[in-house]
matplotlib code that plots the C-alpha trace (Angstrom):
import matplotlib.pyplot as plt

x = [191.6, 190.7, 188.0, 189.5, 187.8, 185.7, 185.7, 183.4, 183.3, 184.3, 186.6, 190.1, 191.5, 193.2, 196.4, 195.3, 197.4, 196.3, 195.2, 197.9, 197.6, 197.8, 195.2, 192.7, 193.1, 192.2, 189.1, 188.1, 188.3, 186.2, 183.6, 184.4, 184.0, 180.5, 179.4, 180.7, 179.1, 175.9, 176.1, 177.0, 174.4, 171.7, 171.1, 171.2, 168.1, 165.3, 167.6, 168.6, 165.3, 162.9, 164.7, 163.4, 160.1, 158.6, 155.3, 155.8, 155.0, 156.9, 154.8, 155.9, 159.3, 159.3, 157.7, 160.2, 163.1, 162.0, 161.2, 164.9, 166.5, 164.1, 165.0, 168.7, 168.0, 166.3, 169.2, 170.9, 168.3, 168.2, 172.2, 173.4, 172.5, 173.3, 177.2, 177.2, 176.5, 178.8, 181.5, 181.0, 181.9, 184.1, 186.0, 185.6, 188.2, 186.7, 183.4, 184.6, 186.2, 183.4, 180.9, 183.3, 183.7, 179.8, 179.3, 181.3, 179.5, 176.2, 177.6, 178.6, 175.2, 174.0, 175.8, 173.1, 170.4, 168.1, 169.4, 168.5, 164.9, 163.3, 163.9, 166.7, 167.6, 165.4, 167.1, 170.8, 170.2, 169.0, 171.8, 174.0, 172.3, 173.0, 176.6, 177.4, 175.7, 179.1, 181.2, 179.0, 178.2, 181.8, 183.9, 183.0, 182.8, 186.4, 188.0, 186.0, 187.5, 190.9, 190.7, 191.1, 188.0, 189.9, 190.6, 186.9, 185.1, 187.8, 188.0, 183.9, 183.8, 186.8, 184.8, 181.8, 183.9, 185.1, 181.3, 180.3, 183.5, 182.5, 178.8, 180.2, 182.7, 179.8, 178.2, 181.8, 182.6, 179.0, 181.0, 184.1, 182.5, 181.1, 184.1, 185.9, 182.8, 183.7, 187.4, 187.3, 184.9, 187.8, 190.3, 188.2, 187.7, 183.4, 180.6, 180.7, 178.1, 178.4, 176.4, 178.4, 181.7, 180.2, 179.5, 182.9, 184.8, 182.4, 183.2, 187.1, 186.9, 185.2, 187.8, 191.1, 189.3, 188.6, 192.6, 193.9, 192.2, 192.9, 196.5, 196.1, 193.4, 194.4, 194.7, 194.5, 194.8, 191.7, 190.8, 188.6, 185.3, 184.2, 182.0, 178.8, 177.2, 173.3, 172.6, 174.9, 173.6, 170.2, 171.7, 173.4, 170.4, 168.1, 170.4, 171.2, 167.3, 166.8, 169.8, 168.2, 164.6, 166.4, 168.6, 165.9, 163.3, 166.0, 167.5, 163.2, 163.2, 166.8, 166.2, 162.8, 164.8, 167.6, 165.1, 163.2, 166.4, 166.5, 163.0, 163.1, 164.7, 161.4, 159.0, 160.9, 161.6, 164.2, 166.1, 168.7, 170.9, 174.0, 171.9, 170.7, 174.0, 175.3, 172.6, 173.9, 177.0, 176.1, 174.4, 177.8, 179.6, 177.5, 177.8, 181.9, 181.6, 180.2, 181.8, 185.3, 184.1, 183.4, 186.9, 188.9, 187.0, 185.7, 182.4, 180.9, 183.5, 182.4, 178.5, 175.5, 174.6, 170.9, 171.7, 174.0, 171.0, 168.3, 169.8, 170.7, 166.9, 165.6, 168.2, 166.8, 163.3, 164.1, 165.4, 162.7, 160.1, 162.1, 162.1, 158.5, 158.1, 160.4, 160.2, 162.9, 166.6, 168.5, 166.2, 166.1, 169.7, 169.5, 166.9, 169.1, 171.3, 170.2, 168.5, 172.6, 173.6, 171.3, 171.1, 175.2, 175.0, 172.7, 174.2, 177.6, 176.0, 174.5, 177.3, 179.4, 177.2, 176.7, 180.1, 179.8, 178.1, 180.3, 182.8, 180.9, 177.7, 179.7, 179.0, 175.9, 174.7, 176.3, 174.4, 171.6, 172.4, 172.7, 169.5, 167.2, 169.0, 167.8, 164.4, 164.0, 165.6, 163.4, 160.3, 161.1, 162.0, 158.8, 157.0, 158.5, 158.3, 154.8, 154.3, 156.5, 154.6, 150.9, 151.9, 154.8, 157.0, 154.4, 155.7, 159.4, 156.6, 155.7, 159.0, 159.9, 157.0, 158.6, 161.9, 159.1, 158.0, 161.4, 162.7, 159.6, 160.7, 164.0, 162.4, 159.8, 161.6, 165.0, 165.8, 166.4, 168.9, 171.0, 171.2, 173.5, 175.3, 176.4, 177.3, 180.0, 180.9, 183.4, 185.3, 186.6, 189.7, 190.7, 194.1, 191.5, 189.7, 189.2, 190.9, 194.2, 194.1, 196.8, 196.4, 196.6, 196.0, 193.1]
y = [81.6, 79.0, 80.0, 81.8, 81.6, 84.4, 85.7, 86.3, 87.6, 84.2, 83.3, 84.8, 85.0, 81.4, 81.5, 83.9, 86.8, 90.1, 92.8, 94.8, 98.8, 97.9, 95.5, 97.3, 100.4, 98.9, 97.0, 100.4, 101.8, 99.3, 100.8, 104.0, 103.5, 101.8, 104.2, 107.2, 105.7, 105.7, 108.9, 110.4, 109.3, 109.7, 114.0, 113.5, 111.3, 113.6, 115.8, 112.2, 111.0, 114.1, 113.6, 110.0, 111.2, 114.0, 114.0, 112.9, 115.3, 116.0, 113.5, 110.8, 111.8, 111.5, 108.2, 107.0, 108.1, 106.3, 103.4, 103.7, 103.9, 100.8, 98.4, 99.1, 98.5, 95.2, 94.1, 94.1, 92.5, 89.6, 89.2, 90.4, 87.3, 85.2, 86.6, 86.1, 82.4, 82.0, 83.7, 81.7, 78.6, 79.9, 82.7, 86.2, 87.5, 85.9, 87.1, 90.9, 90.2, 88.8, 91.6, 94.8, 93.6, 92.9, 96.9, 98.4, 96.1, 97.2, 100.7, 101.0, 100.7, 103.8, 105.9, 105.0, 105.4, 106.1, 102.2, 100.6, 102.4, 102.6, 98.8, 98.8, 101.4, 99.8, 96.4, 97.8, 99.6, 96.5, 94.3, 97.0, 96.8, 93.1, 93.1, 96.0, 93.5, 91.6, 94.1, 95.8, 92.7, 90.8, 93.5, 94.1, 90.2, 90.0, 92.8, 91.2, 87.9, 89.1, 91.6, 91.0, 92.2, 95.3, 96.7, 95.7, 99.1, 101.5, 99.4, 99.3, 103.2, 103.6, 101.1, 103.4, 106.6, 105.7, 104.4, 108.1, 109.8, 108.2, 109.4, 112.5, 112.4, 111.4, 114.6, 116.1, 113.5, 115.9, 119.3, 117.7, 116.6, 119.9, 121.4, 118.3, 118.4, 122.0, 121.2, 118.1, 120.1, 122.9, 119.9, 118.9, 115.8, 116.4, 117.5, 114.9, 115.0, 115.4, 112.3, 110.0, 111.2, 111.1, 107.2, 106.5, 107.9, 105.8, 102.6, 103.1, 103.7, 100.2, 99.0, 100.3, 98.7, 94.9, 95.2, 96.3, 93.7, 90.9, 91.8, 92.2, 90.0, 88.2, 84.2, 81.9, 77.8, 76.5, 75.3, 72.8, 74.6, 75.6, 73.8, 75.5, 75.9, 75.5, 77.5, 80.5, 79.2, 80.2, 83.5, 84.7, 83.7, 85.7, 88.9, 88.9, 89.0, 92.0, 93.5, 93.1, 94.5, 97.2, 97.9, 97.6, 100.5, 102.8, 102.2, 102.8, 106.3, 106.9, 106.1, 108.1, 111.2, 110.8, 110.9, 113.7, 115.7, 115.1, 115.9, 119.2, 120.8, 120.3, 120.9, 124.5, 126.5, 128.6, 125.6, 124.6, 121.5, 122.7, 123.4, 120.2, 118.5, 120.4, 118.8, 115.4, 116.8, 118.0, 115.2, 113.0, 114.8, 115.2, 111.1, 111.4, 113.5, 111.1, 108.2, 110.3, 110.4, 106.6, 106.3, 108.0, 108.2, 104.3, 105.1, 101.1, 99.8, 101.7, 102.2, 99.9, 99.4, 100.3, 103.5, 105.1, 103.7, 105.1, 108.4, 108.0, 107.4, 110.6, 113.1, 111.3, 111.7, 115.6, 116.0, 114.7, 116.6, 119.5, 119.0, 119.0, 122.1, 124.1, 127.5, 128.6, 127.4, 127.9, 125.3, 123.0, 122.3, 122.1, 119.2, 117.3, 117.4, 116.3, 113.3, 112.6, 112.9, 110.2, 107.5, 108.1, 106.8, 103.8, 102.2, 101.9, 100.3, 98.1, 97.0, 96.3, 94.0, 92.2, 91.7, 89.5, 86.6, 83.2, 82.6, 79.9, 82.8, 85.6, 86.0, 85.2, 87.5, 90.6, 89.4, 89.4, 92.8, 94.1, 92.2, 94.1, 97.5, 96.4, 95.6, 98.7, 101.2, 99.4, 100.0, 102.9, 104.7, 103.4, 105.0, 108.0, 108.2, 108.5, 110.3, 113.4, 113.1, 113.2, 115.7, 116.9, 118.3, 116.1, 113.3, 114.1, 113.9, 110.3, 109.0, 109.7, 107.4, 104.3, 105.7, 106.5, 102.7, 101.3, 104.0, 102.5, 99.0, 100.1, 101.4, 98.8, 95.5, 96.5, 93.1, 92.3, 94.2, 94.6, 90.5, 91.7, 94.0, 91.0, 89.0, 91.2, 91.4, 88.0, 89.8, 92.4, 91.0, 93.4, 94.6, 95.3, 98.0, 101.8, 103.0, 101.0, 101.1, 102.6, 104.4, 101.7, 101.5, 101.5]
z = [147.5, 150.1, 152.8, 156.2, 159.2, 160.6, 164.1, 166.5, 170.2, 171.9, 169.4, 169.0, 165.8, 165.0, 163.0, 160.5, 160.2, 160.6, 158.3, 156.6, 156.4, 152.5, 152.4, 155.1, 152.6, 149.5, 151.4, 152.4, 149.1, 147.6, 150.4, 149.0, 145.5, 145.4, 147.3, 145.7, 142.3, 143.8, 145.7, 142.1, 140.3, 142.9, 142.3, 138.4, 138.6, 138.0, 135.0, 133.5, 133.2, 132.1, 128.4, 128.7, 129.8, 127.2, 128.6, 132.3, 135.0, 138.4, 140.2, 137.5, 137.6, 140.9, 141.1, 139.1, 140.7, 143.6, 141.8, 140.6, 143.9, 145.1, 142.4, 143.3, 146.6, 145.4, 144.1, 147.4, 149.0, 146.7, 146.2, 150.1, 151.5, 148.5, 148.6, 152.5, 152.1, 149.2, 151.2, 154.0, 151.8, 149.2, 150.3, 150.5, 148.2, 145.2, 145.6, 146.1, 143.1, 141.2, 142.6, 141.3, 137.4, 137.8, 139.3, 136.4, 133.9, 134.9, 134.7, 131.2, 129.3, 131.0, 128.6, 126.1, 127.6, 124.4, 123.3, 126.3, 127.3, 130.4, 131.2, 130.2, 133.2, 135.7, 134.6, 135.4, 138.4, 139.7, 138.4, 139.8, 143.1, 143.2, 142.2, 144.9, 147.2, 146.9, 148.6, 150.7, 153.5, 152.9, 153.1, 156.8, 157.4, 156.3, 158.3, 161.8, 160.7, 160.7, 163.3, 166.8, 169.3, 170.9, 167.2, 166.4, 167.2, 165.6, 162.3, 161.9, 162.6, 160.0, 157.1, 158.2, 157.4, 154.4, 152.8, 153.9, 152.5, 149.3, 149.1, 150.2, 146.5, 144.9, 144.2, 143.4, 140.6, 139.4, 140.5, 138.3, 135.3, 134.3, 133.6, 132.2, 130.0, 128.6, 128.7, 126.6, 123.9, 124.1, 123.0, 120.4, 121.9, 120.9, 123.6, 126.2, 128.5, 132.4, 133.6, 130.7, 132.9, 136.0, 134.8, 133.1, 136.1, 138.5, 136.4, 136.1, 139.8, 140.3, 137.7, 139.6, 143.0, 141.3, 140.4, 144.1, 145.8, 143.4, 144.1, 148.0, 149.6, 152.5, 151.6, 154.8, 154.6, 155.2, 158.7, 160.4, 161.3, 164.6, 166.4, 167.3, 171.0, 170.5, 173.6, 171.9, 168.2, 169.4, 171.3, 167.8, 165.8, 168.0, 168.4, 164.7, 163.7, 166.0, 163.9, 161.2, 162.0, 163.2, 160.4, 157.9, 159.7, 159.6, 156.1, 154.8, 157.0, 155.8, 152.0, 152.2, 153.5, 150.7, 148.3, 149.9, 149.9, 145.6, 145.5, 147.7, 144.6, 142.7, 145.5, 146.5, 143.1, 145.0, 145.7, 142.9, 142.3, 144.0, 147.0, 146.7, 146.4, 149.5, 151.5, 150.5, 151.6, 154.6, 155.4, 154.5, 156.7, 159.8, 159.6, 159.3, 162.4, 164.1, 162.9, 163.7, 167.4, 167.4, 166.2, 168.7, 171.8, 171.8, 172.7, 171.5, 173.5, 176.3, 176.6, 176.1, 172.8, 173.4, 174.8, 171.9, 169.7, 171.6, 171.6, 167.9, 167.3, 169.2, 167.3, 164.1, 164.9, 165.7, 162.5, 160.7, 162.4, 161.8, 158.3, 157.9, 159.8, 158.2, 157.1, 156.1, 154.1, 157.9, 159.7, 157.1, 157.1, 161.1, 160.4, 157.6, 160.5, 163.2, 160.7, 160.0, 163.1, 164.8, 161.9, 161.9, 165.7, 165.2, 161.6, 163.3, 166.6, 164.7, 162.6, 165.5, 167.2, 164.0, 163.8, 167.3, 164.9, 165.0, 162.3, 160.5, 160.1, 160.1, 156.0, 156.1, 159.0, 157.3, 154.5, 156.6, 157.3, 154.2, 152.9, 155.6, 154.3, 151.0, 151.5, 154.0, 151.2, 148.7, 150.8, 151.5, 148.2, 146.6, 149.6, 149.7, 145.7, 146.8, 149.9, 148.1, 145.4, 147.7, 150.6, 149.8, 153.0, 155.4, 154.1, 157.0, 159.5, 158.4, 158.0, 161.6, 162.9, 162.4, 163.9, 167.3, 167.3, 167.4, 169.8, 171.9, 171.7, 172.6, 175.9, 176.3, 175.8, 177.2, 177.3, 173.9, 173.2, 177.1, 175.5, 172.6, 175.0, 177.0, 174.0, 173.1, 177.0, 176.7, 173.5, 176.2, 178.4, 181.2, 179.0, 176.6, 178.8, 177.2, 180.0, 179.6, 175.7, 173.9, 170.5, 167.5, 164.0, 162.4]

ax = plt.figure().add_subplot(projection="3d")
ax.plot(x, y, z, "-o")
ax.set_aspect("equal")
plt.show()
């Protein structure tokens, strides 16, 4: 596949045809899967690994579960902004390609865990990590490539949908496999284990994906490059670093409160597995609510960036101090919540502006993006590892101060970010305009 250009606000899209609905779908399923695969295994952590761990206690269970979640965060961090710049150069398609056989590779060995050890675990979570990192920046670079700016907004909500829709399956690949479990025994077919099904039906997932797209990817000729502006160079450069301090504080609160959510079930007796699970779930689709309203009503399209993430920021911090409050089953689901609900307004936000960057660093800022996702979700699983396992509940309360410094640079340094706002101002032509829109694809 030859390299096709990317898009960004000032350039319209050269003679590169346009997604199909075919080819959009299986980009988003791709989305859907990875995430799914890690929303699955995510609540059978602490089970998986007390076999592995005769003698550990809660705390070290814990620490290790975050520890888990951090080295496959650490994988993203190192291979995001790898794939970016090898996308950039050689095509996306190949790379999507080359990142789903590695995801279902890493998958496999975990249904031996007692042959691989420890390190062997920590090892494939973080190759797994890395491999995901493949799909998860170039996916979004390639559909703002090959979409044109008005359709910008409502494709980056859908992609946004369709990553939550599949950590909302997640846990239900768990709900599926214990009856598949008991039904296979009934065949004969030998005791199978849930969390070996909930990994063989993760990795045929990835499988099916790494087909589709080989068979549908968009191919373009390749083009001259564009040449760059120094005065916007330095603009994009500038706006996409901001992006990415901002993604990376809330991807360490938003890791730290996933992982609080899987820990809750130890710290609360009361609480069991399933209730666990339908926290993720509520949680996945308090986020699909709101991206659902970004879809139809348009709202990046039609208010400052700063404010929706402002306002994302304050619901977020609510939640969290909510959560470490809480006295009761009721209010702890408001908090988990409200937590959704604003970190589902600001991940969006932020996408969309990152998809502004020009076509020749379009790869490489998504990268970018996903690299300071990485290293926040890395941070903050190791610290939250900790913080559950030193004060327990408190540890919400913590979690929810760096959402209150960033919320404060929002206010103090307005500045920075009304910048990106006007970036994305050229992408909008007056037959563009909410008002005069008319209903399209996604």
């Amino acid at each position: 596949m030859t390299n096709p250009l990317g898009l960004g606000p000032n350039h319209p899209p050269p003679a590169i045809g346009g997604l199909g609905r075919a080819q959009l779908a299986w980009l988003a399923a791709a989305v859907f899967v990875v995430s799914a695969g890690y929303g699955a295994l995510m609540p059978l952590l602490p089970g998986w690994l007390e076999p592995l761990m005769a003698a550990g206690t809660p705390a070290e269970v814990a620490r290790h579960v975050g520890l888990l979640s951090g080295v496959y965060a650490g994988g993203v961090l190192v291979g995001a902004p790898l794939w970016g710049l090898v996308s950039d150069r050689w095509g996306r398609g190949c790379v999507l390609v080359a990142g789903l056989i590695g995801y279902v590779a890493s998958l496999l060995p975990l249904l031996r865990p007692d042959w691989i050890g420890m390190g062997g675990i920590y090892g494939l979570r973080t190759t797994a990590g890395f491999f995901v990192a493949a799909v998860v920046p170039v996916v979004p670079a390639l559909v703002a490539e090959h979409t044109p700016a008005r359709q910008r907004a409502r494709r980056f909500a859908w992609l946004g949908a369709m990553s939550l829709l599949g950590f909302l399956f997640g846990p239900a690949l768990n709900a599926i496999a214990a009856p598949l479990s008991g039904a296979l025994q009934r065949a004969g077919a030998g005791l199978r284990e849930p969390t070996d099904l909930v990994i063989v039906m993760s990795a045929a997932l990835g499988a099916l994906m790494m087909l589709g797209l080989a068979a549908t990817l968009p191919r373009a000729a390749a083009q001259a490059p564009e040449a760059d502006n120094p005065v916007d160079g330095g603009a994009d450069e500038k706006r996409s670093i901001a992006l990415w301090a901002l993604n990376g504080v809330l991807m360490f609160v938003l890791s730290g409160f996933e992982l609080g959510i899987v820990l809750q079930g130890q710290q609360h007796p009361a609480l069991s597995s399933r209730e666990v699970s339908l926290m993720f779930a509520e949680c996945s689709l308090v986020m699909l609510g709101i991206n659902a309203l970004l879809f139809f009503t348009g709202l990046l399209e039609r208010a400052a960036g700063r404010r929706v993430m402002a306002a994302g920021l304050v619901l977020a911090t609510a939640g969290l101090a909510m959560l470490a409050q809480h006295r009761s089953d009721a209010w702890m689901y408001v908090g988990v919540s409200l937590t959704a609900a604003g970190t589902g307004l600001v991940l969006p936000t932020i996408a969309y502006l990152a998809a502004g960057a020009s076509s020749r660093r379009l790869g490489a800022t998504m990268g970018g993006l996903a690299a300071a996702a990485g290293l926040g979700q890395t941070l903050g699983s190791a610290a939250a590892g900790w913080l559950f396992g030193a004060v327990a509940q408190l540890s919400f309360a913590w979690l929810a101060l760096p959402l209150l410094a960033t919320l404060g640079t929002l206010l103090v340094r307005p500045a920075w970010w009304s910048t990106q706002d006007k970036l994305l101002a050229p992408a909008r032509s007056p037959s563009d305009s909410p008002h005069r829109r008319q209903p399209q694809e996604p």
